[in-house]
C-alpha positions as CSV (number, residue, x, y, z in Angstrom):
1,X,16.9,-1.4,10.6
2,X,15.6,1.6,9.0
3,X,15.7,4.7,11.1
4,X,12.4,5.5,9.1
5,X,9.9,4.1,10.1
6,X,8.3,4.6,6.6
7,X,9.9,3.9,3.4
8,X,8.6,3.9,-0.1
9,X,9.6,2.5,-3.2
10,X,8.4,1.2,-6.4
11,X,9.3,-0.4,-9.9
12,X,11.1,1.2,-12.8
13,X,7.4,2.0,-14.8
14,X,5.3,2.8,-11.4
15,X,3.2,0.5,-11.9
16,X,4.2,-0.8,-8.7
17,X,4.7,1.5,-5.7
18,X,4.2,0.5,-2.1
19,X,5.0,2.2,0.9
20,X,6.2,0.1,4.0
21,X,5.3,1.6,7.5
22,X,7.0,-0.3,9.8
23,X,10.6,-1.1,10.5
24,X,12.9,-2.8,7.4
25,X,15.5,-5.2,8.2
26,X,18.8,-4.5,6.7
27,X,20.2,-5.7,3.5
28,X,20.7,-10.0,3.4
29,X,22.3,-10.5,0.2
30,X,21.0,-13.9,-1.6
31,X,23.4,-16.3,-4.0
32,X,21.0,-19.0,-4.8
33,X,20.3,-19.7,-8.1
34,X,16.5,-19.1,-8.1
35,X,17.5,-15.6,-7.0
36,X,20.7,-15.3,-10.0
37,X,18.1,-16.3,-12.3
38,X,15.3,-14.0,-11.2
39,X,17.4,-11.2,-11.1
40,X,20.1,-11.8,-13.5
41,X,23.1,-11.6,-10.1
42,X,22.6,-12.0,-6.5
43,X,19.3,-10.4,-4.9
44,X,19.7,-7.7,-2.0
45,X,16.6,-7.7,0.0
46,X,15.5,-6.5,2.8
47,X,12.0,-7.6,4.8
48,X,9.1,-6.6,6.6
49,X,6.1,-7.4,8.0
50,X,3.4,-7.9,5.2
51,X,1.0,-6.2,7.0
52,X,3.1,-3.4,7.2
53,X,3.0,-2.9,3.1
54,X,0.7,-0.9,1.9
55,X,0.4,-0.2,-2.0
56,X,-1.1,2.9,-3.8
57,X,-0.4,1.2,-7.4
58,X,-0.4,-2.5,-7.9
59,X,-2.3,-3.1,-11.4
60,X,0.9,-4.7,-12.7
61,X,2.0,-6.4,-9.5
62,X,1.7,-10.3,-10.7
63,X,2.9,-13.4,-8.4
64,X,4.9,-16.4,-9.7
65,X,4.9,-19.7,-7.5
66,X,8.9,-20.3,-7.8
67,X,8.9,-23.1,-5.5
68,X,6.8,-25.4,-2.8
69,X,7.3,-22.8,-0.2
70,X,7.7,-19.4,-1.7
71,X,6.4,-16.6,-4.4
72,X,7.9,-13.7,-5.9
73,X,6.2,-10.5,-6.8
74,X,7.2,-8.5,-10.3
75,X,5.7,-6.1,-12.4
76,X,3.8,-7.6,-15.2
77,X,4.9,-4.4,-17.3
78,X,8.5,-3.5,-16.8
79,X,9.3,-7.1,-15.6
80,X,10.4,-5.2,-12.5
81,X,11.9,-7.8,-9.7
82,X,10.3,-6.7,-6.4
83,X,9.4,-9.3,-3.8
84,X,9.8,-12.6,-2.3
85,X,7.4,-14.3,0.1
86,X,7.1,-17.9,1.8
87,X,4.0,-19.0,1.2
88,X,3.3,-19.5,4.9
89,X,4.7,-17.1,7.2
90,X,4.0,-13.2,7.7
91,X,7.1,-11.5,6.1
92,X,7.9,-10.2,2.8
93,X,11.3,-9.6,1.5
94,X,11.5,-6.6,-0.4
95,X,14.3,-6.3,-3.0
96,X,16.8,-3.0,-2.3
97,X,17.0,-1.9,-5.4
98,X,13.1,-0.7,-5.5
99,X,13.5,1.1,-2.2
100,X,14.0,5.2,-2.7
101,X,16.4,6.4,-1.0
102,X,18.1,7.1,1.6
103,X,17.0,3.7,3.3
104,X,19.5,3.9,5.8
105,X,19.9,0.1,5.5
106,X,23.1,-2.4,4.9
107,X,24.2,-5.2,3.9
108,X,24.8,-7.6,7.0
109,X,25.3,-11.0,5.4
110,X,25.5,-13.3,2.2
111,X,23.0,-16.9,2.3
112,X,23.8,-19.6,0.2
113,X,27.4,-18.6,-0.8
114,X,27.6,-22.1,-1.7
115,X,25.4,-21.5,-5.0
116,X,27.3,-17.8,-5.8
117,X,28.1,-18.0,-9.6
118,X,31.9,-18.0,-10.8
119,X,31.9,-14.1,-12.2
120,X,32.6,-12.4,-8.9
121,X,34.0,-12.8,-5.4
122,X,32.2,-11.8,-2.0
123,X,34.8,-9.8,-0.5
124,X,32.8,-7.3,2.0
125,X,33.9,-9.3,4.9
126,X,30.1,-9.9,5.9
127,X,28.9,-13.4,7.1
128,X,28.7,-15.4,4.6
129,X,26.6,-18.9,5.0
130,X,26.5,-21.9,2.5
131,X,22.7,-22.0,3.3
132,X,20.3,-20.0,4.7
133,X,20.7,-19.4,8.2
134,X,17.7,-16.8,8.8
């Protein structure tokens, strides 16, 4: 986890920027395809509470339903890829790339390895499951 215990971050416009105060789990890195073809390769996210997010922009922040039992967050602007939620539970996965660093965060594992594209190889040495195993 984050030795901060708040961490900001935002998209690449600023029309999204959050600021998460509360402890961040480190760095799952997600193969499925939903996540390639959000984010054009695999996602690195991490997670936190919901509660624990608190935004001072989110004019552009817009929600798409991407399957029966989750949503992701993006900025209606800049097309930013920021979040991904279940729609029933009280976590939100933040992706790493609109964290500011330093997070002090890393990756620990790889979900759905199975569904990796053919254009690279995981070769970290991190866990690496066929589904998700969260």
């Amino acid at each position: 986890m984050s030795g901060s215990e708040r961490t900001t971050g935002s998209c690449l416009c600023g029309g999204v920027a959050f600021a998460v105060h509360g402890p961040l789990r480190d760095i799952v890195a997600c193969h499925c395809s939903q996540c390639r073809k959000t984010s054009g390769n695999f996602v690195a996210a991490s997670r936190a509470k919901t509660a624990d997010i608190a935004f001072s922009a989110d004019g552009t922040l817009a929600w798409y339903r991407s399957s029966d039992t989750a949503e992701r967050g993006f900025c209606s602007r800049c097309g930013g890829n920021l979040f991904w939620r279940p729609t029933a539970g009280d976590t939100t996965s933040i992706m790493a790339g609109a964290l500011d660093p330093p997070t002090g965060l890393l990756i620990r594992e790889h979900i759905f390895c199975a569904d990796k594209s053919d254009f690279y190889e995981i070769t970290d040495g991190k866990p690496c499951s066929a589904g998700d195993d969260e």
